[in-house]
C-alpha positions as a printed NumPy array, in Angstrom:
array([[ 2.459, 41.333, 20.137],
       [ 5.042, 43.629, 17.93 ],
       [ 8.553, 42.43 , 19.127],
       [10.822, 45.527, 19.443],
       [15.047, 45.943, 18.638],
       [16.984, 48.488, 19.073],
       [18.889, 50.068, 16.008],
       [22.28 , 48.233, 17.825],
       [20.792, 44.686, 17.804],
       [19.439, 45.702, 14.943],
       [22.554, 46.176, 13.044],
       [24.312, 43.194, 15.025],
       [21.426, 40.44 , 14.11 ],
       [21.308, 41.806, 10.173],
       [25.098, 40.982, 10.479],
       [24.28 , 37.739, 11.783],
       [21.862, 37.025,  8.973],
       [24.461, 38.516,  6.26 ],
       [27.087, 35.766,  7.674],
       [24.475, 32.827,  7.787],
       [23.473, 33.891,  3.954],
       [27.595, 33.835,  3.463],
       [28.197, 30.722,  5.12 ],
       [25.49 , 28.499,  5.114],
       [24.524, 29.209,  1.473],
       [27.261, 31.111, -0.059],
       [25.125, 33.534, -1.312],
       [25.81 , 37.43 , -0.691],
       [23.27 , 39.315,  0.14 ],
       [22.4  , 42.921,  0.713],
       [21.579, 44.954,  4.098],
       [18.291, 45.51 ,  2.431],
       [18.03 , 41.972,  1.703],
       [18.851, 41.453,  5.17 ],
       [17.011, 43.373,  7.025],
       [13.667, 42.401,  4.827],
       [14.555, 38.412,  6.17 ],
       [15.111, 39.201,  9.483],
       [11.573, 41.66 ,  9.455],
       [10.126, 38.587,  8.663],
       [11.338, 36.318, 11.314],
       [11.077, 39.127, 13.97 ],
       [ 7.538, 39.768, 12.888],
       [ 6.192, 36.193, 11.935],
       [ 8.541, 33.479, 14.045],
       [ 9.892, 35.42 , 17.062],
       [ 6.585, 35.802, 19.045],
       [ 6.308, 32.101, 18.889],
       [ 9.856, 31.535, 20.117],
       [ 9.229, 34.473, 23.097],
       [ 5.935, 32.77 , 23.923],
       [ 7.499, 29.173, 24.719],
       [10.519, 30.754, 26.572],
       [ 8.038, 32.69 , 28.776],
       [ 5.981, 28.877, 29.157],
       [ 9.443, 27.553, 30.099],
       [10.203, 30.278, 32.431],
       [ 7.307, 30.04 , 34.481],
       [ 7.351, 26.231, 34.762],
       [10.999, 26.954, 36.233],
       [ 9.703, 29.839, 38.521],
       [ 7.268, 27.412, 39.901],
       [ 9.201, 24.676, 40.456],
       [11.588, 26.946, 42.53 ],
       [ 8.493, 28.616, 44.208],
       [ 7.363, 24.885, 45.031],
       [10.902, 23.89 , 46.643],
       [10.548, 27.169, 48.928],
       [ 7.328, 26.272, 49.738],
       [ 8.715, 22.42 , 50.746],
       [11.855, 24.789, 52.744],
       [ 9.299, 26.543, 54.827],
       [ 7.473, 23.599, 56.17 ],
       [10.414, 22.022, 57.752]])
């Protein structure tokens, strides 16, 4: 599954990365720097992390269907 960001999250999350690079390590890096890391995540960790919120999500979604279901027989 090929995740897909606009240019405006983008820009915001290569930003986001730049400031980690900063803070975290204190090393500067470039946007192309940047935007080859986060690539990488998006491409190689992200479907992963999607994948186990959409798992969580439907666990919720059932439990809520479940306490309708328990509404509805009263």
């Amino acid at each position: 599954m090929k995740i897909k960001i606009s240019p405006i999250q983008k820009e915001r999350l290569r930003q986001k990365v730049i400031a980690l690079f900063m803070d975290d390590f204190d090393q500067e890096i470039s946007d192309f720097k940047a935007d080859q890391i986060l690539d990488a995540f998006v491409e190689k960790i992200a479907p992963d992390i999607y994948n186990t919120a959409i798992e969580d999500m439907k666990i919720y979604l059932m439990g809520q269907i479940e306490d309708l279901g328990a509404i509805f027989k009263k």
